[in-house]
VOPAGU-2260 file (C-alpha; in pm, 1 decimal, decimal comma):
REM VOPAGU-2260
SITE   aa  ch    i         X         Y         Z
SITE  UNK   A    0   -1568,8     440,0   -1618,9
SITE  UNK   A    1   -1546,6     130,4   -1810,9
SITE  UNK   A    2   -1284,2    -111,3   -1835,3
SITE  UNK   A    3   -1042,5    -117,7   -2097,1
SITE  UNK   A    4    -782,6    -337,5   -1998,7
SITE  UNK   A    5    -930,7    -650,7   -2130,5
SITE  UNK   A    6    -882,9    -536,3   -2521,7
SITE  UNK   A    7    -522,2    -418,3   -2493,0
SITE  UNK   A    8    -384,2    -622,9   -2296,9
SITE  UNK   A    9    -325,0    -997,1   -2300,3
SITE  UNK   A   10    -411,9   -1052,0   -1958,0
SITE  UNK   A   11    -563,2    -879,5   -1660,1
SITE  UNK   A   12    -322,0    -794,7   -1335,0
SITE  UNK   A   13    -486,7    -972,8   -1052,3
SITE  UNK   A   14    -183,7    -881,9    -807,7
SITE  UNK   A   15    -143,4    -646,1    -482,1
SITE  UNK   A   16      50,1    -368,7    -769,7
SITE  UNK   A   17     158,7    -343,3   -1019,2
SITE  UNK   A   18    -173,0    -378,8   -1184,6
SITE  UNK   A   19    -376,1    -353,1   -1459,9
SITE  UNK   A   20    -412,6      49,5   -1520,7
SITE  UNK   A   21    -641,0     255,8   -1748,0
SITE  UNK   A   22    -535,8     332,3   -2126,7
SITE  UNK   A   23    -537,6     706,4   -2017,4
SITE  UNK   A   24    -312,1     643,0   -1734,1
SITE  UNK   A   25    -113,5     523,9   -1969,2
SITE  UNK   A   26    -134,2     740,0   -2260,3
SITE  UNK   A   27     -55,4     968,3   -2034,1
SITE  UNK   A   28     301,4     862,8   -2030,1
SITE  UNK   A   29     365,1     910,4   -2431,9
SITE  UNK   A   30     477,2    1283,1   -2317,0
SITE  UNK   A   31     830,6    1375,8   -2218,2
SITE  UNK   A   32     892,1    1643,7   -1915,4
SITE  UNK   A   33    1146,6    1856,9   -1845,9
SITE  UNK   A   34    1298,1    1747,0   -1448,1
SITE  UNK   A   35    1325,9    2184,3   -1410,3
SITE  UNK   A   36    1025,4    2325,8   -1622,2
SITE  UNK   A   37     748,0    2486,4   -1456,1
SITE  UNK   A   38     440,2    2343,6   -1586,8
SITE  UNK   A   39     632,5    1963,1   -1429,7
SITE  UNK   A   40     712,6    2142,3   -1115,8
SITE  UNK   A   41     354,0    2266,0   -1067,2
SITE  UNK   A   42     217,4    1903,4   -1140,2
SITE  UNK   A   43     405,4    1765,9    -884,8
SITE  UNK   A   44     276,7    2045,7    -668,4
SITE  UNK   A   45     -56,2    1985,8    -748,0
SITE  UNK   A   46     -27,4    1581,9    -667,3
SITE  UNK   A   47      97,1    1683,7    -321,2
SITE  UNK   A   48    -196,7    1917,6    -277,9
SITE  UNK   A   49    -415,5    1631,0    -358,1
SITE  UNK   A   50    -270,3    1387,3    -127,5
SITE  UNK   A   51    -351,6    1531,5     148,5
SITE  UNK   A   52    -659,7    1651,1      54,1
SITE  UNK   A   53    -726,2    1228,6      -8,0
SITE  UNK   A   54    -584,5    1161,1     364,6
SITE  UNK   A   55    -767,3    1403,8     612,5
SITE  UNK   A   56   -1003,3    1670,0     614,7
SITE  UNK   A   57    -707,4    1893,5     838,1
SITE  UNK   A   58    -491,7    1932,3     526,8
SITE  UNK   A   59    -365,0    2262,9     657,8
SITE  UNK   A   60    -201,3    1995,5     930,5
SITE  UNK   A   61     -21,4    1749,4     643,5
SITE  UNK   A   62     198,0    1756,1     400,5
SITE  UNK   A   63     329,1    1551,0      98,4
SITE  UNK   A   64     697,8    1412,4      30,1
SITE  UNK   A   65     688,8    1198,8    -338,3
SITE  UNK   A   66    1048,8     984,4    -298,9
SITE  UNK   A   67    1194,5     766,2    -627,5
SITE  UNK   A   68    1175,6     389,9    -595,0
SITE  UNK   A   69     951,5     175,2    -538,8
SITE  UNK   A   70     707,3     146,7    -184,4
SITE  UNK   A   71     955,4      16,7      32,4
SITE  UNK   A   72    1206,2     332,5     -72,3
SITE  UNK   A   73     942,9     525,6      72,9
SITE  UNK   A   74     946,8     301,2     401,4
SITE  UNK   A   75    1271,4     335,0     460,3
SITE  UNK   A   76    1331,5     668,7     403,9
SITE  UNK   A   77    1086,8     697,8     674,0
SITE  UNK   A   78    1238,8     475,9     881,0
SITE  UNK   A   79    1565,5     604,0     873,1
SITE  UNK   A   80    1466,6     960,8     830,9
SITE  UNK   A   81    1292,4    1053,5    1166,1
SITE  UNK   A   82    1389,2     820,5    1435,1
SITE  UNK   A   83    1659,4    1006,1    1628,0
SITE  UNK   A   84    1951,3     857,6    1728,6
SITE  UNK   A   85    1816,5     792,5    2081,7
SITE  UNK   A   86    1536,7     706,9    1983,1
SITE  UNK   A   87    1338,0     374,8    1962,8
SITE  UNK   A   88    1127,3     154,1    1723,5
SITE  UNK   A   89     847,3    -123,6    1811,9
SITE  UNK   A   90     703,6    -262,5    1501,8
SITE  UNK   A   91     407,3    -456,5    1501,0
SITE  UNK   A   92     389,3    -723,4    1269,0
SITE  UNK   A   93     166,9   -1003,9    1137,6
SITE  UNK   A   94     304,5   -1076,3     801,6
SITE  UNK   A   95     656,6   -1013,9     542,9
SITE  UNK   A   96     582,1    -620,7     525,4
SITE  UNK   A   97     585,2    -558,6     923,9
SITE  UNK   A   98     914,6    -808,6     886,2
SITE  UNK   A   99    1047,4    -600,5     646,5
SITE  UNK   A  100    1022,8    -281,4     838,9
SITE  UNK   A  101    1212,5    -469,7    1113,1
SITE  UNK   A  102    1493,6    -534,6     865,4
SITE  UNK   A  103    1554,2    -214,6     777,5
SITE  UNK   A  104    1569,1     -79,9    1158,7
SITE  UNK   A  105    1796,4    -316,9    1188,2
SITE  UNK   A  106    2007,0    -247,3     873,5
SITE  UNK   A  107    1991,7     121,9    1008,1
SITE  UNK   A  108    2114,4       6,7    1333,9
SITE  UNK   A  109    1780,2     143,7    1503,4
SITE  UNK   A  110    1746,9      19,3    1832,9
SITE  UNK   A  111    1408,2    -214,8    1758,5
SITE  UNK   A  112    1162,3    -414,6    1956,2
SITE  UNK   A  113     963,1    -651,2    1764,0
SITE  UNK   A  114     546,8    -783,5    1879,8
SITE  UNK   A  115     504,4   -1045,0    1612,6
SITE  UNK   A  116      79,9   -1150,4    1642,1
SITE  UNK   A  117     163,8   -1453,9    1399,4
SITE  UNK   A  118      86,5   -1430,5     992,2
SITE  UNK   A  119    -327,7   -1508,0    1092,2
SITE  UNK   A  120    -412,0   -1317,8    1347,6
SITE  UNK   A  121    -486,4    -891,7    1333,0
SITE  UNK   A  122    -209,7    -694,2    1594,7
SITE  UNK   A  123    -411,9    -578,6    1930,0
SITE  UNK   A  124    -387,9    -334,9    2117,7
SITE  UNK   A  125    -355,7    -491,9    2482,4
SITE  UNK   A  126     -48,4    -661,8    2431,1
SITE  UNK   A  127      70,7    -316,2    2268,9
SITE  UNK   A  128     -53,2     -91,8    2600,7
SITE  UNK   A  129      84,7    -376,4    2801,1
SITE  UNK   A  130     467,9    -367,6    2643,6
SITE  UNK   A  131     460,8      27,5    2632,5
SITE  UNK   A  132     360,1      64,1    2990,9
SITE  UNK   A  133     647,2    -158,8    3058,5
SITE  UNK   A  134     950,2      -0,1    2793,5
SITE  UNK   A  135     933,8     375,2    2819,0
SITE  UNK   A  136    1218,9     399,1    2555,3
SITE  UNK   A  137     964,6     317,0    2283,8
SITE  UNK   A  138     937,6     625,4    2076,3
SITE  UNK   A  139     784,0     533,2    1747,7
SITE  UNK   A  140     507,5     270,6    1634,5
SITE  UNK   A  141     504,3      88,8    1272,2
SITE  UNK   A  142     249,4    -101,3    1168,5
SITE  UNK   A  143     126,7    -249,7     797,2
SITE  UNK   A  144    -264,3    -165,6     754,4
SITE  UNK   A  145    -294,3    -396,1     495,8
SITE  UNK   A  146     -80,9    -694,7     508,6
SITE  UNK   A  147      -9,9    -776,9     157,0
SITE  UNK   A  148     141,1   -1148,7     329,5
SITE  UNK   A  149    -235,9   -1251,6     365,3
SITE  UNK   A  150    -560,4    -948,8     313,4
SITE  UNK   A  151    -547,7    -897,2     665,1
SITE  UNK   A  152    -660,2    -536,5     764,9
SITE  UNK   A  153    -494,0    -408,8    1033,5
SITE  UNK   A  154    -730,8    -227,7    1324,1
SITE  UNK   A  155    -486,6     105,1    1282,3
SITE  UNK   A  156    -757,1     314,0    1470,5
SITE  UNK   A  157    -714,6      87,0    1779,3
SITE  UNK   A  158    -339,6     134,5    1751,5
SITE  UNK   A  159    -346,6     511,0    1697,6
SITE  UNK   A  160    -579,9     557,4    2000,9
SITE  UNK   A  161    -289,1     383,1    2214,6
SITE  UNK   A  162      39,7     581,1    2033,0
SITE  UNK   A  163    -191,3     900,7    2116,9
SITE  UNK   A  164    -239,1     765,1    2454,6
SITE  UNK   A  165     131,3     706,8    2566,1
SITE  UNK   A  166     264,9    1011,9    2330,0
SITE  UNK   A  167     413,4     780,5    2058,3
SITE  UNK   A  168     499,0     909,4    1700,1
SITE  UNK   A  169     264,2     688,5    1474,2
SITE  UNK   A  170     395,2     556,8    1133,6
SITE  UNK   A  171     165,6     343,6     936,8
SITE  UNK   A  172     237,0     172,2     624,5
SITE  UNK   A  173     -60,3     178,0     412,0
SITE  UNK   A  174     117,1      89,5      98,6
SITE  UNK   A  175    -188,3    -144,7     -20,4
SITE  UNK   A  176    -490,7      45,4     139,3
SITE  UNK   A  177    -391,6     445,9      75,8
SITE  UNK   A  178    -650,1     564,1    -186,5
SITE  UNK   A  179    -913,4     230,7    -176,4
SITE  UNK   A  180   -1090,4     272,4     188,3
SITE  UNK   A  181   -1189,0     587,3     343,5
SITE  UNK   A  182    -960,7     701,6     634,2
SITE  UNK   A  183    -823,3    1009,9     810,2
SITE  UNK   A  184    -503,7    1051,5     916,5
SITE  UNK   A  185    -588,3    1327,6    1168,1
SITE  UNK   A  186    -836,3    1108,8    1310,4
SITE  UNK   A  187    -627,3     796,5    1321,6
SITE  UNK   A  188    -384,1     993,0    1520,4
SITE  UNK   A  189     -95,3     903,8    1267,1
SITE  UNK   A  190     228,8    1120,8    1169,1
SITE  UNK   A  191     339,1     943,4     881,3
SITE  UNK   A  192     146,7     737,0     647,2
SITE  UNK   A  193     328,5     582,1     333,6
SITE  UNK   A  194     192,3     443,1     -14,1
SITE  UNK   A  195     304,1     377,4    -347,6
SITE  UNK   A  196     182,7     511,6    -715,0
SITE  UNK   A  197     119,9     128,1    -823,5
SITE  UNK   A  198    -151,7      89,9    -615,8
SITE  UNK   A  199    -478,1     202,5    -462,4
SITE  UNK   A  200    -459,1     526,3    -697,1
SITE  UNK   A  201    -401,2     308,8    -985,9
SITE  UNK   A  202     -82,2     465,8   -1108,6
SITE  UNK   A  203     213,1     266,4   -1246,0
SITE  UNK   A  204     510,3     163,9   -1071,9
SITE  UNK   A  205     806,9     430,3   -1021,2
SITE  UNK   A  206     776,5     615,4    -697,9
SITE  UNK   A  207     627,0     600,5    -334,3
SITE  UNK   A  208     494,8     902,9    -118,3
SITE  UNK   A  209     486,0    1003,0     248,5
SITE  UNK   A  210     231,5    1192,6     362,0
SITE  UNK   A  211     320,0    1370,6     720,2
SITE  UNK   A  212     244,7    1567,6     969,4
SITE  UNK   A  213     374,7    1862,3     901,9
SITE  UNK   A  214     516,8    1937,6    1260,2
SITE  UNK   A  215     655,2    1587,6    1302,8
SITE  UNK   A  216     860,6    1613,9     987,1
SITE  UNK   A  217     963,9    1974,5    1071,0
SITE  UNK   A  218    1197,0    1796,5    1411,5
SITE  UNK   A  219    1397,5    1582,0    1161,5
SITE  UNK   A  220    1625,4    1778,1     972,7
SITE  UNK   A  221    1962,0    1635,9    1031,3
SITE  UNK   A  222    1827,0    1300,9    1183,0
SITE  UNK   A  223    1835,1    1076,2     793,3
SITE  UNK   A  224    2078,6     760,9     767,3
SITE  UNK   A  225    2141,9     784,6     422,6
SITE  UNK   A  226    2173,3    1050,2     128,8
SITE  UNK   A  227    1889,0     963,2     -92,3
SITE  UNK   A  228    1656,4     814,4     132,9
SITE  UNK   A  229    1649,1    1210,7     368,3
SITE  UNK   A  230    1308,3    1265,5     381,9
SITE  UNK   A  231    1360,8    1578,1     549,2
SITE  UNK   A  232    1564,6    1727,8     259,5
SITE  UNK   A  233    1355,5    1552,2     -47,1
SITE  UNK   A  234    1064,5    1742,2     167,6
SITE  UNK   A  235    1246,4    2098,7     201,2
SITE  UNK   A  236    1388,7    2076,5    -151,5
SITE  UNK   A  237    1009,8    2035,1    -270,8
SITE  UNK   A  238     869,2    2306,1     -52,8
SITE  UNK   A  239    1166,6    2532,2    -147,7
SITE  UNK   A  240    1182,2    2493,4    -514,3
SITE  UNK   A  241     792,8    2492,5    -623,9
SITE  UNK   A  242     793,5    2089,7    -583,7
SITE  UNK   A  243    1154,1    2020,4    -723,1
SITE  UNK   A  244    1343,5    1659,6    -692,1
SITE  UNK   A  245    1641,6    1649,8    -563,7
SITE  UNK   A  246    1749,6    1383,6    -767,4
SITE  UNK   A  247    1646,9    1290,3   -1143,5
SITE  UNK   A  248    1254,6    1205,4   -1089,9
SITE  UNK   A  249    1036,6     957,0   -1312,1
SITE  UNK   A  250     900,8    1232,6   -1499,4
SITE  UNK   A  251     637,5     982,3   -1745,8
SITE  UNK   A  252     533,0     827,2   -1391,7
SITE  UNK   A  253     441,4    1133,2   -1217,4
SITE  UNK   A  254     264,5    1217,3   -1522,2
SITE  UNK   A  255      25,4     907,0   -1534,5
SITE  UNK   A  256     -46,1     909,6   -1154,0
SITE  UNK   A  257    -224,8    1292,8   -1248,6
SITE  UNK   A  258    -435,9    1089,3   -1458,7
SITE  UNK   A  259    -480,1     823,6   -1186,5
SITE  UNK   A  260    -564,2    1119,9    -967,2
SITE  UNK   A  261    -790,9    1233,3   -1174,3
SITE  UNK   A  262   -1004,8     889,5   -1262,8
SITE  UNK   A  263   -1000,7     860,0    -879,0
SITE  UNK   A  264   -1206,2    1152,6    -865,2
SITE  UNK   A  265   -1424,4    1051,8   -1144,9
SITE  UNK   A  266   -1493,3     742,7   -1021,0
SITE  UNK   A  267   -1671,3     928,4    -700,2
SITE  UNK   A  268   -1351,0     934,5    -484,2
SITE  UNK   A  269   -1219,9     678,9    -219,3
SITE  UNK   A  270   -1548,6     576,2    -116,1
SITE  UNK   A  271   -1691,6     491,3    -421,9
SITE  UNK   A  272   -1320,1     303,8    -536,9
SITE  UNK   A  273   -1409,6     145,0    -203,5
SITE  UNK   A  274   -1710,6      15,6    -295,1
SITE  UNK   A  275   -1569,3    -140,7    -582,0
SITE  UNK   A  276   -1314,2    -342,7    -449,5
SITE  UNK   A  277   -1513,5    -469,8    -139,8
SITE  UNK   A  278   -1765,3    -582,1    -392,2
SITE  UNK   A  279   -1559,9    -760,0    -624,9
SITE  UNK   A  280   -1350,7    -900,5    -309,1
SITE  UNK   A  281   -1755,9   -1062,3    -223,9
SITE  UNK   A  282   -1787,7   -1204,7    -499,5
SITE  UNK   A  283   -1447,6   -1409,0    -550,8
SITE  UNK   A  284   -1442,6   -1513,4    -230,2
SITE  UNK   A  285   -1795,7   -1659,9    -239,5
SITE  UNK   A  286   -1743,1   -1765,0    -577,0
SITE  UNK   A  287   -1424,4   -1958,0    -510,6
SITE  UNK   A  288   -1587,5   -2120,0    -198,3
SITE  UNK   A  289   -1855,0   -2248,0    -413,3
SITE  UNK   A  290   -1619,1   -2402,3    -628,4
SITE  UNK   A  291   -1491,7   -2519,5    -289,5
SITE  UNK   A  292   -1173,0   -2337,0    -203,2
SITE  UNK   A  293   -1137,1   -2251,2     123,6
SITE  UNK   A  294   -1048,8   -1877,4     211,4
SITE  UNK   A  295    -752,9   -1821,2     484,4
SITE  UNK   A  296    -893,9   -1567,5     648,8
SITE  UNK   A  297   -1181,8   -1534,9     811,3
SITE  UNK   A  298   -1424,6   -1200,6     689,1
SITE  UNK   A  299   -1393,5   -1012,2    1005,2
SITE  UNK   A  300   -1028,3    -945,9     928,5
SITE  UNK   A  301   -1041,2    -940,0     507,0
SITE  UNK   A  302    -930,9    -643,5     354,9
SITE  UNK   A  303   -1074,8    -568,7       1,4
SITE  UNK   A  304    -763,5    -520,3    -208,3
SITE  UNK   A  305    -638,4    -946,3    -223,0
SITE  UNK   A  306    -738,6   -1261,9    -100,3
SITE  UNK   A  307    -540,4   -1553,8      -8,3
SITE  UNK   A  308    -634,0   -1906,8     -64,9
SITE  UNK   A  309    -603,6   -2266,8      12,7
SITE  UNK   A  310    -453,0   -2488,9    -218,4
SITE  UNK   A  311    -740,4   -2748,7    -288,6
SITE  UNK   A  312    -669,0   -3046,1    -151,0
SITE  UNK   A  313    -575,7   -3285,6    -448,8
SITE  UNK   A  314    -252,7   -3469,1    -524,2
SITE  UNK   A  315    -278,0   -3327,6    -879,0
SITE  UNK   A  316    -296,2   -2944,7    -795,4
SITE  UNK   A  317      21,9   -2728,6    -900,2
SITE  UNK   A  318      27,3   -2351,2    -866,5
SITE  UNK   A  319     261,5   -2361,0   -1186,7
SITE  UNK   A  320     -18,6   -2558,9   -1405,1
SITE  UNK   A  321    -344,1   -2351,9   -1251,4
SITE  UNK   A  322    -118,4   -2023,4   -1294,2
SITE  UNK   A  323     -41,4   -2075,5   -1680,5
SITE  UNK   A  324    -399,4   -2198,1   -1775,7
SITE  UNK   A  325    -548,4   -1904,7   -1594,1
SITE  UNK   A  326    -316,1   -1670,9   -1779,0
SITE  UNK   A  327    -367,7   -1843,7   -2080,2
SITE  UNK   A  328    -745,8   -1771,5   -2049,7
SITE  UNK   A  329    -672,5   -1366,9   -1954,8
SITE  UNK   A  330    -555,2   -1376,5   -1571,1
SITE  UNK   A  331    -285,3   -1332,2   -1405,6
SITE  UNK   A  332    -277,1   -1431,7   -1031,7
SITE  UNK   A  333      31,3   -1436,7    -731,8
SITE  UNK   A  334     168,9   -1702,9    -559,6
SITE  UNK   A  335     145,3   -1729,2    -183,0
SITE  UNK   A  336     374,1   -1585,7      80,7
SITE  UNK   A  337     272,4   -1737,1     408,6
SITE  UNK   A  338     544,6   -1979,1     584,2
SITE  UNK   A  339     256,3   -2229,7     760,2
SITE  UNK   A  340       7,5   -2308,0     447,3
SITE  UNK   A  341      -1,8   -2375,8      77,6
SITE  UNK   A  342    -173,5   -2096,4     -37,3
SITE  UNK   A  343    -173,6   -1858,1    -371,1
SITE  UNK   A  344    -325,6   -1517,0    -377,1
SITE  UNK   A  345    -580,9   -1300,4    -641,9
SITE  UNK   A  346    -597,7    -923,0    -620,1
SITE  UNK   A  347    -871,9    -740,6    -721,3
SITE  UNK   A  348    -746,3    -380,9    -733,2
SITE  UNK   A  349    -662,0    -165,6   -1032,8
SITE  UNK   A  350    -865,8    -119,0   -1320,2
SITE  UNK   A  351   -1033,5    -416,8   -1235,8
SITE  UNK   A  352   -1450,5    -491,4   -1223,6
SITE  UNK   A  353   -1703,2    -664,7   -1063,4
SITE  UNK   A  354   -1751,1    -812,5   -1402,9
SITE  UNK   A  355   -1385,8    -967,6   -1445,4
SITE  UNK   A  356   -1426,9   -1130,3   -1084,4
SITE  UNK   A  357   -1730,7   -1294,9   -1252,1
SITE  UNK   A  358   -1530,8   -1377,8   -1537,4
SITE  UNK   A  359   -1225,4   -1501,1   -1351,4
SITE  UNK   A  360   -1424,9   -1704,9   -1174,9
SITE  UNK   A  361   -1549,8   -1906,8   -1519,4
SITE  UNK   A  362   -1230,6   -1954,1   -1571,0
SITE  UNK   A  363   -1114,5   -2134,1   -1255,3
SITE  UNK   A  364   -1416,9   -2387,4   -1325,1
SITE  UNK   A  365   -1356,9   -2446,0   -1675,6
SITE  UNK   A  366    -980,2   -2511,7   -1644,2
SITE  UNK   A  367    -986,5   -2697,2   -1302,9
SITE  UNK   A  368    -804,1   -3002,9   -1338,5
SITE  UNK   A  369    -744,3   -3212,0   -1050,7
């Protein structure tokens, strides 16, 4: 696969999603579909299929619930979809996603307890055994695997081992990570795992997905806060009706995230799209502390999708001027989001290379300017 982003476009995505996507992904959306034809209806089945074929080897366990919106629709409607009304949240959080899920609990009027590790530091498990051996009303576990906030990768295998443990229903947002490391959800021990087109699979922006374990989802019929968000019924509806919306779906999205489907495959799978982002993640983070930026993470906790980093330490640096001379030279990068540093972020996921990390980084040198 080869990348042609850099000819059609005036500048490459170097963000957490949306991102730069193929030219077939988006040809791929110059067709217009039919919400109750067939031939849609079986596409959307077959995308389903293939998720859970991507998130465990016990597919005959999963299943696949597509949702309009963007990744945090998808979040929610888990959220407020399967946590009964006596039930009980604990999110575990280390950066703005894990905040966000608390916000939404909250909004939902989900009674919520809240272990906050700080934006630096990966969640742990003792603290977690420690606080459920303590609160038997917990009922559900949230956790971000990737923190978008940062690059930190969340140790979700430690945490599933624990919600297995005390008999906790595990939900794990993996908006960032689904589709670009290797994982099983079987394995991991967790019931619902959500991601978003934009991302890892290299779709465009336009609708999330839940992928769940089939018996968990089958207890929650009846249990959702809202109309559009029922994940229950969005689910039923699509196993019901051949893989039908309930609402008006983003037909030309679905489309292009076939093709993304598809180039995953091409590309060797998850493993290989794996390989590709931890090596291009290597070599801007060396490169940039060669040019002497300082990273804010250390490597044990990196994830391979973005990397946050100090601003240099110069009186004349502005994000602003560094943003608009990198995108002037075919780059666009992301501000920070962290409350206790100055930092700015650079993904490297999408239809993004090796290659363009090496050219992004000739860039930073030649328009440095403080």
């Amino acid at each position: 696969m080869t990348n042609q982003t850099a000819t059609d476009n005036p500048y490459l995505l170097l963000t957490p999603g949306p991102l730069s996507t193929s030219q077939a992904v988006r040809e791929a959306m110059m067709r217009d579909w039919c919400t109750w034809d067939r031939d849609y209806n079986e596409l959307v089945q077959a995308i389903r299929e293939k998720l859970v074929r991507l998130a465990t080897t016990r597919f005959e366990e999963y299943t696949t619930v597509l949702m309009q919106g963007s990744g945090t629709f998808s979040v929610e409607a888990v959220l407020s979809s399967v946590i009964p009304a006596d039930g009980k949240l604990l999110v575990l959080t280390n950066g703005a996603y894990g905040d966000r899920m608390v916000q939404m609990a909250r909004v939902h009027g989900i009674p919520t307890e809240v272990m906050d590790f700080g934006e630096v530091s990966p969640v742990a498990e003792a603290p977690l055994e420690e606080l459920l051996e303590q609160d038997a009303a917990i009922t559900h576990i949230a956790v971000v695997h990737s923190e978008t906030t940062t690059g930190m990768l969340n140790p979700i295998a430690d945490i599933g081992e624990v919600a297995k443990r005390f008999g906790k229903t595990y939900i794990v947002d993996a908006m960032s990570s689904f589709g670009g490391i290797p994982l099983d959800m079987a394995e991991l021990h967790i019931d619902y795992l959500i991601s978003s087109a934009n991302k890892c699979i290299q779709g465009v922006p336009g609708f999330g997905f839940v992928i769940a374990k089939t018996t968990e989802l089958a207890t929650c019929k009846g249990r959702a806060r809202t109309l559009s968000l029922d994940l229950y019924d969005q689910w039923e509806t699509m196993e019901k009706h051949n893989g039908k919306w309930r609402y008006t779906s983003p037909t030309h999205v679905v489309r292009a995230f076939y093709q993304a489907l598809v180039e995953l495959e091409e590309e060797g799978g998850v493993a290989k799209r794996y390989e590709r982002y931890k090596r291009s993640q290597q070599i801007l983070s060396e490169g940039l502390e060669r040019l002497g930026f300082r990273i804010l993470l250390p490597k044990e906790f990196q994830s391979p999708f973005i990397t946050s980093i100090y601003y240099p330490d110069s009186a004349a640096f502005t994000f602003g001027a560094f943003y608009e001379r990198l995108k002037q030279a075919g780059f666009v990068i992301y501000p920070g989001k962290i409350s206790q540093a100055d930092t700015f972020r650079i993904g490297n996921i999408g239809e993004v290379y090796p290659e363009d990390m090496q050219r992004l980084l000739a860039a930073v040198e030649e328009n440095r300017f403080w």
